[in-house]
C-alpha positions as CSV (number, residue, x, y, z in Angstrom):
1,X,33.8,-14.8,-17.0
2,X,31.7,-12.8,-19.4
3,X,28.9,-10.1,-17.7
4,X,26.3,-7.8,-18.9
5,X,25.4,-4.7,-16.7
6,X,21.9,-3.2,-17.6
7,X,19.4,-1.4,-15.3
8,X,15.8,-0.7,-15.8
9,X,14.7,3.1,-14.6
10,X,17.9,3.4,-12.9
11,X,18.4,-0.1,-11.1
12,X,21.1,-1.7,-12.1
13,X,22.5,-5.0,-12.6
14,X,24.8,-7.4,-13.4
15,X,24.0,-10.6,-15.2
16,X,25.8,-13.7,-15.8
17,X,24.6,-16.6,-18.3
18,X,25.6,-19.6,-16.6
19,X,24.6,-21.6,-19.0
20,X,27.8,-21.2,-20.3
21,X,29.6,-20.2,-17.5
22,X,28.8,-23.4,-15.1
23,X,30.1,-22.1,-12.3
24,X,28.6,-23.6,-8.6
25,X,25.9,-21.9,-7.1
26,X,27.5,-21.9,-4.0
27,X,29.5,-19.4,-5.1
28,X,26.8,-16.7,-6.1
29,X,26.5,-15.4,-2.6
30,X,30.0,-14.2,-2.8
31,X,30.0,-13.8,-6.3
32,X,27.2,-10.8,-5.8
33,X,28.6,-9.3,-2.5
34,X,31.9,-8.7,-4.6
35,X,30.9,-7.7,-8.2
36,X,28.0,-5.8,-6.5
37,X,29.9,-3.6,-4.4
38,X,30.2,-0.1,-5.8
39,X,33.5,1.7,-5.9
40,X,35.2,-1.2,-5.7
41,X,33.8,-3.5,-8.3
42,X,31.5,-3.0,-11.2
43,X,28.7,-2.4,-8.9
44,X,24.9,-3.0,-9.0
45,X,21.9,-3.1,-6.7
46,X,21.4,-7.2,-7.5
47,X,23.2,-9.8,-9.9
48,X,20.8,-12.2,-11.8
49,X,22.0,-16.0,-12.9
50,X,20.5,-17.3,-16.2
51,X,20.4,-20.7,-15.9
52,X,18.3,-23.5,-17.7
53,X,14.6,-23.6,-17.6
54,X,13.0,-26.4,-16.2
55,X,9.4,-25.9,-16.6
56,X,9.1,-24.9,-20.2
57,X,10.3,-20.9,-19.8
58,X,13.0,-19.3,-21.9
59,X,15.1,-19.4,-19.3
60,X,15.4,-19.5,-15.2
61,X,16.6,-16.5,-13.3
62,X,18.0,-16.8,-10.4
63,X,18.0,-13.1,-8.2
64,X,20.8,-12.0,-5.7
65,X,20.6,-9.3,-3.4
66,X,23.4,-7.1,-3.7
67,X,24.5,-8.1,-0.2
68,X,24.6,-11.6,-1.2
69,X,20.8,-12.9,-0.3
70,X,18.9,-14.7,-2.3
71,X,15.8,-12.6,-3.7
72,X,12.4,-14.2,-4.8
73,X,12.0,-12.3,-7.9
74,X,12.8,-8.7,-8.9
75,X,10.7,-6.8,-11.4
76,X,13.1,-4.4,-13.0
77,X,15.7,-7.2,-13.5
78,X,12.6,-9.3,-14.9
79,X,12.3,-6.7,-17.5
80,X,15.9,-6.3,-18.1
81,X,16.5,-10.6,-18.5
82,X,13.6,-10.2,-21.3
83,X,15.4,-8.1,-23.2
84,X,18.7,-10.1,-22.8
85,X,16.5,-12.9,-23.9
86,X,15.6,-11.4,-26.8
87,X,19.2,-9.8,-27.5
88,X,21.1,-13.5,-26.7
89,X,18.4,-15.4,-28.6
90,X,17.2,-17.2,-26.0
91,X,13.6,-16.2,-26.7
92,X,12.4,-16.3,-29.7
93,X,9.4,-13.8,-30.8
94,X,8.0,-11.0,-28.8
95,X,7.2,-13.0,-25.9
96,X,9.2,-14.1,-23.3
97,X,8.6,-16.6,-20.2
98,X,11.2,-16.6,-17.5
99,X,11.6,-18.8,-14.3
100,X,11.6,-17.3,-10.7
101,X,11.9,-18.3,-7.6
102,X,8.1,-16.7,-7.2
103,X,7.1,-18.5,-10.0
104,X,6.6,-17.5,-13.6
105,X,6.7,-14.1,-15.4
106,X,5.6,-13.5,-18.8
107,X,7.3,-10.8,-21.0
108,X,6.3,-8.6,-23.6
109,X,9.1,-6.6,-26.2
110,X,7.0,-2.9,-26.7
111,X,10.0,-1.7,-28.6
112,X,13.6,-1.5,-28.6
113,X,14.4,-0.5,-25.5
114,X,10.9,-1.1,-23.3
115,X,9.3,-4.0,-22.1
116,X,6.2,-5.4,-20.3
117,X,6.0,-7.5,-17.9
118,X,3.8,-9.7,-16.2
119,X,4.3,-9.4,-11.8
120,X,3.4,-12.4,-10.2
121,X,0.0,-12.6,-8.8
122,X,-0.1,-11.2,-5.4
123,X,-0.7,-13.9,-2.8
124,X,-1.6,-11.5,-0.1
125,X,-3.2,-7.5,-0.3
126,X,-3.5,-6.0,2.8
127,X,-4.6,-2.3,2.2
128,X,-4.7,-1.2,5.7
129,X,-1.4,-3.1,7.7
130,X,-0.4,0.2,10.2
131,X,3.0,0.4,11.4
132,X,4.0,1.4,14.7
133,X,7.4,3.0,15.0
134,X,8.6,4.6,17.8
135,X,5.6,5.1,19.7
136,X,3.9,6.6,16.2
137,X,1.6,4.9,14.0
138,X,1.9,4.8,10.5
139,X,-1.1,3.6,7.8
140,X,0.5,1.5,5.4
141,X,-0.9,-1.6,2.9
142,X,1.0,-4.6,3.1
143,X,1.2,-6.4,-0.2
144,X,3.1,-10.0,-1.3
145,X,4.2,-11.2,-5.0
146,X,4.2,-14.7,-5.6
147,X,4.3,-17.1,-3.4
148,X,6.9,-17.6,-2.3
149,X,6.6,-14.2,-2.4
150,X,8.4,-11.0,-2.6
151,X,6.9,-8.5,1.1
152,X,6.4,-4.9,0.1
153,X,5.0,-2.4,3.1
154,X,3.6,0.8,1.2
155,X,3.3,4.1,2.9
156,X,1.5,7.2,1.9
157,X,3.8,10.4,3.0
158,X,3.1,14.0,2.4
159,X,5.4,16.5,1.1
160,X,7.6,13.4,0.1
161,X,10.1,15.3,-2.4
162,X,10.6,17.5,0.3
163,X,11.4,14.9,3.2
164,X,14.7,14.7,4.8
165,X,16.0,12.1,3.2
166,X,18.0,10.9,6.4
167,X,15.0,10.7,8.5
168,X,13.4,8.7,5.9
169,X,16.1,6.2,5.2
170,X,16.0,5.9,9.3
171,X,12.1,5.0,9.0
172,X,12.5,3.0,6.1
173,X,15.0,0.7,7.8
174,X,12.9,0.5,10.9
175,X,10.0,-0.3,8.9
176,X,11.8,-2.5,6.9
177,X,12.7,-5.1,9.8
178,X,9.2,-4.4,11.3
179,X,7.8,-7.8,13.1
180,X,4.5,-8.3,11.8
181,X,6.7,-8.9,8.8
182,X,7.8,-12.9,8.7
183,X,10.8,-11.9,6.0
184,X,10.7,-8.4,6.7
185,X,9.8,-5.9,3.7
186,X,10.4,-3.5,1.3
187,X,9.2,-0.2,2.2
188,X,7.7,2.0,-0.1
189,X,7.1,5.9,0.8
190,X,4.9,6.9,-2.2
191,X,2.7,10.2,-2.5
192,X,-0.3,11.1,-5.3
193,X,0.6,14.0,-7.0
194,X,-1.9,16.5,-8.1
195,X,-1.9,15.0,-11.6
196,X,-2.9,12.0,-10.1
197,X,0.7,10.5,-10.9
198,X,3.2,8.7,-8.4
199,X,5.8,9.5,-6.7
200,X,7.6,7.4,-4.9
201,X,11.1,5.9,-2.9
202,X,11.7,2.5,-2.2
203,X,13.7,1.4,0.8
204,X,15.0,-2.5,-0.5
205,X,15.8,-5.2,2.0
206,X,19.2,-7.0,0.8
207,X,20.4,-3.8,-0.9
208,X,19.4,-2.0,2.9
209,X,19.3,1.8,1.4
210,X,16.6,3.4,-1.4
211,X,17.9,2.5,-4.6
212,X,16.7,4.5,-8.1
213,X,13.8,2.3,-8.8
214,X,11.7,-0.8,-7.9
215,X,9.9,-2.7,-10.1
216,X,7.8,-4.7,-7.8
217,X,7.2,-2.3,-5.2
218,X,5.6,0.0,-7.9
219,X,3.3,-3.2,-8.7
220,X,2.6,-3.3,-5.5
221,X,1.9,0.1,-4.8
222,X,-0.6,0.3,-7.7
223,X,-2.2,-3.2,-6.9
224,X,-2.8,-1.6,-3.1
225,X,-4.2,1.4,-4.3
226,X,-6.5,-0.5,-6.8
227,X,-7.7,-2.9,-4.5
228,X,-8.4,0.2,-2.4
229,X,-10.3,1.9,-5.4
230,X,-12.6,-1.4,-5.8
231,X,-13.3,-1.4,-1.8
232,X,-13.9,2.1,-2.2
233,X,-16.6,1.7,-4.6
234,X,-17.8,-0.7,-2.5
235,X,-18.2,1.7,0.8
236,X,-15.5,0.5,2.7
237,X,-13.8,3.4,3.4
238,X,-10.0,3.9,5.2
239,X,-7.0,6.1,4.7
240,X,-5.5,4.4,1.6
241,X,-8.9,4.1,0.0
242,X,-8.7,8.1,0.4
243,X,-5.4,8.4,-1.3
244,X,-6.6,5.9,-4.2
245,X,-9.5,8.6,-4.9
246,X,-7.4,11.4,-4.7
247,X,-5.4,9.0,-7.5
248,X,-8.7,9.6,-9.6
249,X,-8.7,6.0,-10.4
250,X,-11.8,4.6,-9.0
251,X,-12.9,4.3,-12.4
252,X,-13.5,0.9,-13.8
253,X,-11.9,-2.9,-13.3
254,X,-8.7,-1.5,-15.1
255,X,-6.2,0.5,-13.3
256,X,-3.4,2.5,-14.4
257,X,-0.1,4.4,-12.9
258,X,2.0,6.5,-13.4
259,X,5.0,6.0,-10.9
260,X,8.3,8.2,-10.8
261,X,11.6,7.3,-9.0
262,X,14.8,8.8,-9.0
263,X,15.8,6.6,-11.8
264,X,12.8,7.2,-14.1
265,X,9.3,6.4,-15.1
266,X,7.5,3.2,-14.9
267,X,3.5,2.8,-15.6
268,X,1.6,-0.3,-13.9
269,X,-1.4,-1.7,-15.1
270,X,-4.2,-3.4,-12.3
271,X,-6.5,-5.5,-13.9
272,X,-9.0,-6.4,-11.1
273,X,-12.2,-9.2,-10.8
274,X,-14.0,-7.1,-8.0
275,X,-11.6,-6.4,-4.9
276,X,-9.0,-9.3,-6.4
277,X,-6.6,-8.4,-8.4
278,X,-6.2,-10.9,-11.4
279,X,-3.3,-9.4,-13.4
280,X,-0.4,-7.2,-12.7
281,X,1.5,-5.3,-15.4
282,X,4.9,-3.4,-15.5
283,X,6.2,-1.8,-18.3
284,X,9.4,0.3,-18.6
285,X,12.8,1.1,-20.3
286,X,16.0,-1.5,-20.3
287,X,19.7,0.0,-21.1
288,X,22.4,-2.3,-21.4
289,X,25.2,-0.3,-19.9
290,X,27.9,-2.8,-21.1
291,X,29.2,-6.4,-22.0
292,X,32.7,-7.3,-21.0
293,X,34.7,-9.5,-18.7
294,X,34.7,-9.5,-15.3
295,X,38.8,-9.4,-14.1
296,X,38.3,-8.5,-10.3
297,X,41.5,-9.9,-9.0
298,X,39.7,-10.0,-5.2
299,X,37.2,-12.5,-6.0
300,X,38.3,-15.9,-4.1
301,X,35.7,-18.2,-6.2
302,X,38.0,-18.8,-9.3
């Protein structure tokens, strides 16, 4: 069975055409535990299954969860399936259309190596959704991609770079399974620089630990802190309005960010009609890593 490993900003991959593979997708639960797992496999945070499209894209991707559950959509794995796309020839042009589960995303080739995308259109923006933990509340936004979509919780911190890292994972996790969220979240911890710029640490349901990057929940960051500029403007004031002032970007119906991970960089662009945000942009670098042939003698599936 042939693979690709890429990442985008750090998080990593492993993709499998099935188009000519044709293996059952009841085997891609197992399939991603396995190849996923790192030390003893090739090891990624997801695996994404390029299948055929159905409803006119270049191709349908089909996101798993590095502990084997099926994920909506993925934003970084988005950008990376563009450029295999583009590299395979399955796309044609500088455009690219892929099928999600949370519906379609558009892609853009900037050069080589970087890509645009466009996120699905938030179904829900929440920009004040506090958290209780442990007897301490929390503000927080609450955004969803798609729909079905992907649940992102984001969380302003102070000091972030300088946070105990095990306390945080702790919080994240806690946060993560919080129940006012119906599939649970990803949790976000971002702060605004002085420079206005992002930093930030995602703590991902299915992978359950931070990983380098995360495409959607820097969308979703920027879209919360946008929507918060426009309500802002608007005299509706609350602690993430604050932090999106501090951002300097109460500014005009366009929105951007600067947002870094551990992995890298990634910029998102918020294109809003008032307080509604009516396009969602993430742009970034690819790396294909390798292309080989996947030999693990513990998988049970072949």
């Amino acid at each position: 069975m042939k693979f690709w490993k890429m990442n985008g900003a750090g998080n990593d991959f492993i993709l499998i055409n099935n188009i000519e593979e044709k293996l059952p997708q009841e085997v891609f639960p197992e399939l991603a535990r396995t190849l996923c797992a790192r030390r003893l496999s090739i090891g990624a945070d997801g695996m994404m299954i390029v299948e055929k499209p159905s409803m006119g894209g270049d191709l349908r991707m089909i996101f798993y969860n590095s502990d084997g559950s099926l994920g909506e959509m993925c934003g970084n794995g988005a950008r990376c399936i563009c450029r295999y796309a583009v590299e395979s020839g399955l796309s044609q042009g500088e455009r690219q259309v892929i099928e999600t589960t949370a519906g379609i995303v558009t892609g853009e080739r900037l050069d080589e190596r970087n890509f645009r995308i466009r996120l699905n259109d938030p179904s829900v923006v929440e920009t004040s959704h506090p958290l209780e933990i442990d007897g301490k509340t929390y503000p927080a936004a609450y955004v969803v991609l798609g729909d079905p979509g992907i649940p992102h919780t984001c969380v302003p911190v102070s000091g972030l770079a300088d946070c105990d890292k095990d306390a945080l994972r702790e919080l994240g996790r806690k946060m993560r399974f919080h129940e006012s969220f119906p599939k649970g979240a990803n949790v976000n911890f971002f702060e605004i620089l002085e420079n206005g710029e992002i930093l930030e640490y995602t703590y991902e349901r299915g992978v359950e630990d931070f990983t380098y990057a995360c495409g959607t929940g820097t969308g979703s960051v920027g879209a919360s802190l946008a929507v918060s500029a426009a309500r802002c403007r608007a005299g509706q004031k609350d602690a993430p309005d604050l932090m999106a002032e501090k951002a300097g970007c109460v500014r005009d119906a366009v929105h951007s960010f600067i947002l870094h991970m551990a992995g890298g960089t990634l910029t998102v662009d918020v294109v809003l009609d008032g307080d509604h945000v009516k396009d969602l942009f993430l742009s970034g670098p690819t790396n294909i890593v390798a292309v080989g042939e996947v030999r693990d003698e513990e998988l049970a599936v072949f």
